[in-house]
N, C-alpha and C positions, 0 to 999 in steps of 0.2 A: 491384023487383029480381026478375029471373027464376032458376029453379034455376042454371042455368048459372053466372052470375053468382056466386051466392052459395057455388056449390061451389068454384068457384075464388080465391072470398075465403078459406076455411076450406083451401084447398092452398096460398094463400101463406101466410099466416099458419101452418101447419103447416110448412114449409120453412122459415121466420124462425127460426120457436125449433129447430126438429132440426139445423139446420146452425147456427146462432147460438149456441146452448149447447151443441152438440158444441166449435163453436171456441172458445169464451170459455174452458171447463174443460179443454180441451188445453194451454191457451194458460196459466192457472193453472199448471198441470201442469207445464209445459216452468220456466216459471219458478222455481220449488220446488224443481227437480230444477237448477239449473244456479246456487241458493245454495248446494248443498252440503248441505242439508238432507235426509237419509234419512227421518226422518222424516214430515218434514210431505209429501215428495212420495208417500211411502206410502199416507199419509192422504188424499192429493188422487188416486191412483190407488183407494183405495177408493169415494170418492163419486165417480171416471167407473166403476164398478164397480156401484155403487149407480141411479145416472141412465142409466146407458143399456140395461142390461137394464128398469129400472121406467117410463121416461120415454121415451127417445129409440127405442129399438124400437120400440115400440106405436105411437108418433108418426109414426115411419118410414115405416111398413107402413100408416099412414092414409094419407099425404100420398103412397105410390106407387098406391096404391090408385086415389086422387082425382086423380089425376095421368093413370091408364090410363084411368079413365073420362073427364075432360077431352079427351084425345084420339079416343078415340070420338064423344063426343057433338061436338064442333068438326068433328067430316071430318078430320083430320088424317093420319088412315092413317098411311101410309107413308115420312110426309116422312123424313129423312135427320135431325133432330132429334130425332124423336120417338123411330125405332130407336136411335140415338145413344144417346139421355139413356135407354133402358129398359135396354139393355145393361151401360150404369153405373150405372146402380141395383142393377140386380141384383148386378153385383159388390161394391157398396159394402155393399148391403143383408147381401150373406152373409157377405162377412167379416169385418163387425159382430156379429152374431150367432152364427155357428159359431168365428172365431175371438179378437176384440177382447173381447166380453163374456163369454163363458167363462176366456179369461186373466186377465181382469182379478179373476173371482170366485174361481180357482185361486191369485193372487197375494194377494189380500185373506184368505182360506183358509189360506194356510200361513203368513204374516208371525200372523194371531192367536192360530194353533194351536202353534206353533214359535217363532215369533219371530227365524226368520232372515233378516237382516235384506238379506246379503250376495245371497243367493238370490232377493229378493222384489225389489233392486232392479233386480236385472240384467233379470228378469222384466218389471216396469215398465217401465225402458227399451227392451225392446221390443216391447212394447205401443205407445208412444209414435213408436216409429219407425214402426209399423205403422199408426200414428193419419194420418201426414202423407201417407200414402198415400191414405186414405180421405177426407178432406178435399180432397183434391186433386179425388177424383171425384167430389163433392159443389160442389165450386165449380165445374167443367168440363160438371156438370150445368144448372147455374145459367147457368154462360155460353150452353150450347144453347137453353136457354126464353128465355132472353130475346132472345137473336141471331137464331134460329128459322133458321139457315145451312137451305142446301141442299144436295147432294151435290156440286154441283160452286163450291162460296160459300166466297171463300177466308177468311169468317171462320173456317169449319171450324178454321185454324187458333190460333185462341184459344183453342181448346178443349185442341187438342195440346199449345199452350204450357203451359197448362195444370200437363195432367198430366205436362209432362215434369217444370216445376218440384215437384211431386208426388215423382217418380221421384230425384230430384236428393236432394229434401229427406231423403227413404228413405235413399239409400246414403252420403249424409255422415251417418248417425247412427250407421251401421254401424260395431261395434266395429274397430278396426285388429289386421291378422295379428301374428301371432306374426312376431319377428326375431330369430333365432340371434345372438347378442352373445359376439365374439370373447372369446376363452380368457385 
């Protein structure tokens, strides 16, 4: 087995588990939250609060890492995938970081400290909204490495579908406006 090789063993298997247990624990998550359960979805936004600052970041930031270099070492430049899929990394990668796990540890923070309960879930929830996004460009990623489209390849579009179901997922989470209710 040559480096090559082996380094892109150690980037899919890094991708397995950073998208695999991103989705399994959202997917916990979403379920918890829709028995009704304050609670226990509390506690399940604590360990994505827990995993993905200690676990899935770190893992993140290997597997983009091993990814940039994959692309260099293959010749791949420039393809239309490769800027694709770095662009959505990027996005996904930061607002995991700057805003998904910081929330999450803000939310876990005041439900221990306070114990409001009303406040942490509305928090949670969106986080969770915020989670279908990210996964969305995490699977659109997934779709470009494996499709390997090119700029003008109308798989391109799987990618789009993608994320629009992503976008979708987003704003049906979104709470409903206020309705002035006749006198």
């Amino acid at each position: 087995m040559d480096l090559y090789l082996l380094l892109k063993f150690v980037h899919v298997v890094g991708a397995i588990l950073w998208v695999g247990g991103a989705s399994i624990l959202t997917l916990l998550v979403v379920i918890l939250d829709r028995r009704g359960d304050d609670q226990a979805t509390l506690t399940g936004v604590s360990y994505v609060a827990l995993l993905g600052n200690r676990v899935f970041a770190p893992l993140g930031l290997v597997v983009i890492l091993l990814g940039l270099v994959l692309a260099w070492l293959g010749g791949y430049g420039f393809a239309a995938w490769t800027v694709l899929s770095t662009m959505i990394v990027a996005c996904t990668f930061l607002l995991g970081a700057m805003v998904l796990g910081p929330t999450c540890e803000r939310t876990v923070r005041i439900w221990q400290d306070t114990g409001d309960h009303e406040m942490c879930i509305g928090m949670g929830r969106r986080v969770l909204r915020l989670v279908k996004l990210d996964l969305a460009g995490q699977f659109a990623i997934i779709s470009l490495m494996v499709l390997k489209p090119g700029w003008t390849d109308p798989l391109l579009i799987v990618t789009g579908l993608i994320l629009a179901v992503g976008a979708v997922a987003y704003q049906r989470g979104a709470p409903l406006p206020a309705v002035a209710q006749p006198a």
